[in-house]
C-alpha positions in Angstrom: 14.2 4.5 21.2 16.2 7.0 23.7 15.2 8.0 26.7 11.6 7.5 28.6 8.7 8.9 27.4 6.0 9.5 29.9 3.9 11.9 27.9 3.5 10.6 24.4 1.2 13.1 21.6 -0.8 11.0 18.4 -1.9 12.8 15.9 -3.7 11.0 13.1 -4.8 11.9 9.9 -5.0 11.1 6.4 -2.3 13.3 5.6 -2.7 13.2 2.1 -0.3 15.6 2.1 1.4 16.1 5.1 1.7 20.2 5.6 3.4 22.4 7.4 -0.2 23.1 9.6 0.2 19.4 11.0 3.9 20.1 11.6 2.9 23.4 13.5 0.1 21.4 15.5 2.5 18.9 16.8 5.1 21.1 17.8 3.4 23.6 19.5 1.3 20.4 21.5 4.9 19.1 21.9 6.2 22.6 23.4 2.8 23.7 25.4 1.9 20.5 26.7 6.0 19.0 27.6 5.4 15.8 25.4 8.1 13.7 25.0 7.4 12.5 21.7 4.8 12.9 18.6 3.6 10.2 17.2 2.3 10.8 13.8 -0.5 8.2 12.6 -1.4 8.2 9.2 -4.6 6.3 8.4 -5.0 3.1 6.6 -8.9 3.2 6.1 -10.2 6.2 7.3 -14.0 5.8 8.0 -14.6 9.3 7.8 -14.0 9.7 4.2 -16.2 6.6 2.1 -15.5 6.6 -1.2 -13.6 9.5 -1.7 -10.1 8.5 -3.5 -6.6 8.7 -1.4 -3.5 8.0 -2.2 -1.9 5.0 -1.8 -0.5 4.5 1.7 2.9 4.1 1.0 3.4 7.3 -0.7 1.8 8.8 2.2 3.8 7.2 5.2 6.8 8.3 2.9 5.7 12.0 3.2 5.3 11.8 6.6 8.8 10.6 6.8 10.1 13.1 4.9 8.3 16.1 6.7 9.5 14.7 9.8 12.9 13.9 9.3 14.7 16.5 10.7 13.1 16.3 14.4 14.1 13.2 17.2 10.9 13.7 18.9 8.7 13.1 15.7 8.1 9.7 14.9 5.8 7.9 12.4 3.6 4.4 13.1 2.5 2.0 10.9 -0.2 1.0 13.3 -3.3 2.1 11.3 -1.0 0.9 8.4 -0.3 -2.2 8.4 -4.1 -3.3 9.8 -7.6 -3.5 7.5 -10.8 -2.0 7.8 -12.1 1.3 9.2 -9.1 3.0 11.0 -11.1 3.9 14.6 -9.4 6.1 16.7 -10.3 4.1 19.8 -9.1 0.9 18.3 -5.6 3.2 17.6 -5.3 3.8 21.1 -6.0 0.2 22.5 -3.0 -1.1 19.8 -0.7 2.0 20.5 -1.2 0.9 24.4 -0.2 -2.5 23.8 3.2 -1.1 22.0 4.0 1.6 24.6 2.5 -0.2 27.8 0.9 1.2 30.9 3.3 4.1 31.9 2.7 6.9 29.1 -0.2 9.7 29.2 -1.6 9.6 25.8 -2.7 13.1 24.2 -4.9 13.0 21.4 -3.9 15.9 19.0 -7.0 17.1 17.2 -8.7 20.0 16.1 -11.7 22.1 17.4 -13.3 21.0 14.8 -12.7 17.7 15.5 -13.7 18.1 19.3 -17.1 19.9 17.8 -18.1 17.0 16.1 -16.6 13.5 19.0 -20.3 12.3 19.6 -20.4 11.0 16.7 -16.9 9.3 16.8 -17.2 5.6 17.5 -17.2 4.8 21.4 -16.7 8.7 22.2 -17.0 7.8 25.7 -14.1 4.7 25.7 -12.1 7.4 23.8 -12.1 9.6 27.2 -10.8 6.6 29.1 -7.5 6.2 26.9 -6.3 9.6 26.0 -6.2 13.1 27.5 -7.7 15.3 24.5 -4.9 18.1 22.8 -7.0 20.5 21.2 -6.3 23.1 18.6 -7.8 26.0 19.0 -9.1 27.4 15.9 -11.1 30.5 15.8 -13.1 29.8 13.2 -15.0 27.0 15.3 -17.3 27.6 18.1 -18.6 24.8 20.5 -20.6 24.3 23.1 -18.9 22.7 25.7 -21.7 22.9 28.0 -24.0 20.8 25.1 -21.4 18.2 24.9 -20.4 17.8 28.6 -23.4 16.8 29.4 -24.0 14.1 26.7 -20.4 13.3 26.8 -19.3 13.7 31.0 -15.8 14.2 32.0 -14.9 15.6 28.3 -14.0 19.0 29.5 -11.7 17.9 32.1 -9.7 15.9 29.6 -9.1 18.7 27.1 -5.8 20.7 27.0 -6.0 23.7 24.8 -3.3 24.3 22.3 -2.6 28.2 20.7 -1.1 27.7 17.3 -0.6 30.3 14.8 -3.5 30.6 12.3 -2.8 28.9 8.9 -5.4 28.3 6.4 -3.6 25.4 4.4 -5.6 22.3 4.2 -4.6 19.0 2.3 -7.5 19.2 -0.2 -6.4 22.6 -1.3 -3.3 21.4 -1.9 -4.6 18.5 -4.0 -5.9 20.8 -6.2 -3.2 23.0 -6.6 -1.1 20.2 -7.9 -4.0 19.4 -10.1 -4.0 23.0 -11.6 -0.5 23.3 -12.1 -0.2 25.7 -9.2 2.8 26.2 -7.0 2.7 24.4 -3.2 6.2 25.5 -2.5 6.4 26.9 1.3 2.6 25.4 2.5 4.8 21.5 2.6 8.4 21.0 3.3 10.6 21.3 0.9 11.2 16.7 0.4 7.3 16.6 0.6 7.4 19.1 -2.1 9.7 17.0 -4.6 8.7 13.7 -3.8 4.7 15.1 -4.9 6.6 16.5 -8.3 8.7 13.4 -8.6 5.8 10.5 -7.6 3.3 12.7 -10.2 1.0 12.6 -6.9 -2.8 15.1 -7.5 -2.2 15.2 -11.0 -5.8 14.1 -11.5 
């Protein structure tokens, strides 16, 4: 892997499809915040979603691949992968530490909505110790930093706001498109496109 990366960006996810609203999160975290690389982390188990069916996670490793393709500072790892049970985002970090070592800043990628809800992530305050926190703004989300400094304290001087464009596209509304016979042309690159149409992927 070229060069050294001292500022290294994760963003996980179930990415079940990839779209081009991860793709715009990572790069405008990689451009605002100078990260050297973007790891992309799709979830084995993801505990947040019990029960509720997702696609095998081959087929979705090989549409992060393909989305990603085209840009040397995106990268993929199989570290949630390749491991069983619930994929814990503290547990991510400790393994992604052991890969990388001591010497890069880690940046959490998530979104405000994801920030709203981190006291009931698992270990919220180990998660502070490992990561700086990359958070995409979204307008459509209001928090109360104040409420969750205080059960949560140092939070706010880990988080490093990221502006993105707005774009409504979310995976589940994708999903169903496919299932309705509807087009998902420009919402996922083009390969993640075909490989959806060729794979028969959310045909229900």
């Amino acid at each position: 892997m070229a060069g050294v990366i001292r500022r290294l960006g994760i963003l996980g996810g179930t990415f079940d499809p990839i779209h081009h609203g991860h793709l715009v999160a990572a790069e405008e975290a990689r451009h605002q915040l100078q990260l050297d690389r973007v790891l992309f982390v799709p979830a084995g188990t993801p505990p947040h979603k019990p029960g509720q069916p997702i696609s095998p996670i081959h087929h979705r490793l090989q549409m992060v691949q393909l989305a990603i393709a085209s840009r040397p500072y995106f990268s993929v790892s199989r570290v949630d992968a390749d491991r069983p049970g619930p994929c814990y985002t503290v547990d991510t970090l400790h393994l992604l530490r052991a890969e990388w070592g001591p010497e890069p800043v880690f940046f959490f990628i998530e979104g405000a909505d994801s920030l709203a809800g981190i006291l009931t992530w698992h270990q919220p305050h180990r998660l502070l110790e490992l990561c700086e926190l990359a958070v995409v703004g979204r307008p459509s989300v209001e928090l109360d930093l104040s409420y969750l400094e205080g059960r949560l304290p140092g939070l706010t001087a880990r988080i490093h706001w990221v502006q993105m464009p707005r774009l409504e596209i979310s995976s589940s509304d994708l999903r169903a498109r496919v299932r309705n016979g509807r087009p998902i042309a420009y919402l996922v690159p083009l390969a993640v496109e075909q490989y959806i149409l060729e794979q028969g992927l959310y045909r229900g």
